[in-house]
N, C-alpha and C positions, 0 to 999 in steps of 0.2 A: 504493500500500500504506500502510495505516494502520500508523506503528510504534508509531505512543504509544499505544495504550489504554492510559488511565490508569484505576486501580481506582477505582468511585465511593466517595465520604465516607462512603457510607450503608454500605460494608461493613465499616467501623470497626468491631469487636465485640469479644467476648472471645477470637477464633481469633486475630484480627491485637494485639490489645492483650494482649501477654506481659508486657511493663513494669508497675510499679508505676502508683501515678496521679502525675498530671505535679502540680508544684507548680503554688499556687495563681496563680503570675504566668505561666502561659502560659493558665489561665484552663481550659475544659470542654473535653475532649482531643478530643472530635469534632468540636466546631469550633474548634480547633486547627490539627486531620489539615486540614481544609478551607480554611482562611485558607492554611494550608501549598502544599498543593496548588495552590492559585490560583496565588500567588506566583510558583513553580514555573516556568509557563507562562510568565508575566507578568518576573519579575526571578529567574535561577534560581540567581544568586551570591548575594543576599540570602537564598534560598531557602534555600541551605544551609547558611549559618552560623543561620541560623531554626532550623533542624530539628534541627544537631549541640548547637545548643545546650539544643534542646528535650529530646533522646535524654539529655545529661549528666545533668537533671534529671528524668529520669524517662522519659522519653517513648515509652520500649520502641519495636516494632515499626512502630506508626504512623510515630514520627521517622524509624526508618530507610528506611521506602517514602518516606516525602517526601524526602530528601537522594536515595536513587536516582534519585528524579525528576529532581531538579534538575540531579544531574551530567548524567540524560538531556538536557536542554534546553540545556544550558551547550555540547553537543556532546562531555563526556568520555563517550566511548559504551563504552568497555570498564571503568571503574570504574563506569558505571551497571550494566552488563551482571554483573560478578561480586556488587557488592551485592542486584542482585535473585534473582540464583543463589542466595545463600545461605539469605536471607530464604526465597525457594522451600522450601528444604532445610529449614530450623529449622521450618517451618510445615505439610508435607507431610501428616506422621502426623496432626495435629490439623482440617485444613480441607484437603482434597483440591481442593473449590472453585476457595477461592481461589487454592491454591497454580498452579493451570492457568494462572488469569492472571497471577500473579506471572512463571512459565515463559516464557508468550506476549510479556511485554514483556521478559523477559531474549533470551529469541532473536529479537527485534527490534532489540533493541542491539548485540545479537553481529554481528547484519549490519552494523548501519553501523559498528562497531567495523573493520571486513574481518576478519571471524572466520567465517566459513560454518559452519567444523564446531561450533564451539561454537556456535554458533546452532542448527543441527541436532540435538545431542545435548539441548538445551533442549525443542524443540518435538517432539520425540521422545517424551519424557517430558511434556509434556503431552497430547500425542496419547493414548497410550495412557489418560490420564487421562480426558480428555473426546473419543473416537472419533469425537463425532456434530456435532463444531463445523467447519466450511465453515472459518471465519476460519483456525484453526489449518494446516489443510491447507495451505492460499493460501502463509501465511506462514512453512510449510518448503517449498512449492515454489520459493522464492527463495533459500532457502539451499540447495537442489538443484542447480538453476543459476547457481549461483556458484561450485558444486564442478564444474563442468560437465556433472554430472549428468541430463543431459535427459530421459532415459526415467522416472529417479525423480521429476522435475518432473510429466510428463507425467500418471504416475500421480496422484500428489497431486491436479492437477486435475481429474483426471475424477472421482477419488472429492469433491472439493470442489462439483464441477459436479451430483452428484448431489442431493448437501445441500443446495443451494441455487441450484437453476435460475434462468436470466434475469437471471445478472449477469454484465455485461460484461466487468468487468475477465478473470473466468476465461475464457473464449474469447479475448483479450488475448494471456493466458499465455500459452496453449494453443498461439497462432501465433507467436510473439513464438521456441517451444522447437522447433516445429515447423522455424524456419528456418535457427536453429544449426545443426538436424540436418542439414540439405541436403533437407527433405519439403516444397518449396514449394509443393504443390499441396493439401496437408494445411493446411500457413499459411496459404493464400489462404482455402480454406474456412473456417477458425477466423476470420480478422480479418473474414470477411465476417457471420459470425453476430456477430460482435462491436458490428460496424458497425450492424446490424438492430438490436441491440437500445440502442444509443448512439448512434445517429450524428453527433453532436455534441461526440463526444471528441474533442479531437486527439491524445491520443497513439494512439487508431484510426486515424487517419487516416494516421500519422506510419508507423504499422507493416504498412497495406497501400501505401504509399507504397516501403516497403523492400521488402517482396514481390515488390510490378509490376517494379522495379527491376530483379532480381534473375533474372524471369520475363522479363528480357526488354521488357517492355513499360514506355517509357520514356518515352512523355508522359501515359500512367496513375500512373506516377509523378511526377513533377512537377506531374500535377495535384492528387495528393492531397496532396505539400508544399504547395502555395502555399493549398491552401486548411486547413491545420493553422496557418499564417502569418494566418491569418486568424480564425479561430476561437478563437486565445488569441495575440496577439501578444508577449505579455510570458512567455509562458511558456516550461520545459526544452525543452517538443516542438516549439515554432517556432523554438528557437534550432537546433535539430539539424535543423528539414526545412530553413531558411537557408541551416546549411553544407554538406546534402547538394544543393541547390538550385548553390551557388557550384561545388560540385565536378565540376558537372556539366559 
């Protein structure tokens, strides 16, 4: 799951620029927002004394999505998360737009905050804003499932799955909520359309590997660990088919 979409530079305009103009020592405010934004990614403690200091002298709303940013990156995920809530809120009536994705990266933070509902009440209200965006679905499916929510997951994906066919991660989902449920035969079928259309993921791999397991079938399992083990060695998914591999 992608949590950072970050807003691009280019939608620097007069919805998001409420502030005055920035003095002349932070120089032309869209590439400003930009230099900022880098940063961000790149140094996000620098980032933000960047930005508050940019906001003091003017720097309206652009400064304040760039210090959200940054707390995002820094990992304070619930002062990124209320800052972009607000920002949402001040911007709403003006740019409908942007405010979705304002929304969409506040309930992405709410997740890694461990905040589901606030997360959900974020992407709620984007939803209703923008119905026909795949992404937003995806990204209250996880805050569904973190409420334990499966059937609202479930939903979510399908209507995601419609918006946007032939992408893997959503049959992922799909088996990943199936299994919580105790509908292993529902999971097998999602992680296997999952697998068609990626076979190359390991966290597919990893998650019809927990399936077989579960179904019973337990050198179908461990063969799809060892080869998750192999296909990204360094990653989250080989470190968990490893210790499901040691458990064994």
């Amino acid at each position: 799951m992608r949590f950072d979409r970050i807003i691009a530079p280019t939608l620097l305009g007069a919805t998001l620029w409420l502030g005055g103009p920035a003095e002349p020592a932070f120089g032309d405010p869209a590439a400003e927002y930009e230099t900022c934004m880098a940063l961000a990614r790149r140094a996000p403690g620098e980032a933000l004394g960047r930005a508050e200091a940019w906001e003091a002298e003017g720097g309206g709303n652009p400064a304040r999505h760039c210090a959200a940013i940054a707390l995002l990156h820094r990992q304070d995920y619930r002062a990124a998360a209320i800052r972009l809530d607000e920002l949402a809120a001040e911007l709403e009536a003006r740019d409908p737009p942007l405010t979705v994705d304002l929304l969409d990266q506040a309930g992405r933070a709410w997740l890694l905050a461990g905040e589901p509902a606030w997360a959900r009440a974020a992407l709620d209200r984007a939803v209703a804003l923008r119905p026909a965006d795949a992404e937003l679905y995806v990204a209250r499916s996880y805050a569904h499932a973190a409420m334990e929510s499966y059937e609202a997951a479930l939903a979510d994906l399908a209507r995601a799955d419609t918006l946007a066919p032939g992408r893997a991660e959503i049959p992922l989902l799909q088996a990943a909520a199936y299994r919580y449920e105790g509908r292993l035969e529902e999971a097998l079928a999602a992680v296997e359309r999952a697998l068609a259309l990626d076979g190359g993921n390991p966290r597919i791999r990893l998650e019809r590997g927990n399936i077989r397991w579960l179904l019973d079938d337990r050198e179908g399992a461990r063969e799809d660990w060892r080869r998750t083990t192999v296909l990204a060695p360094d990653s989250a998914a080989a470190t968990a088919a490893r210790n499901n591999l040691g458990r064994q």
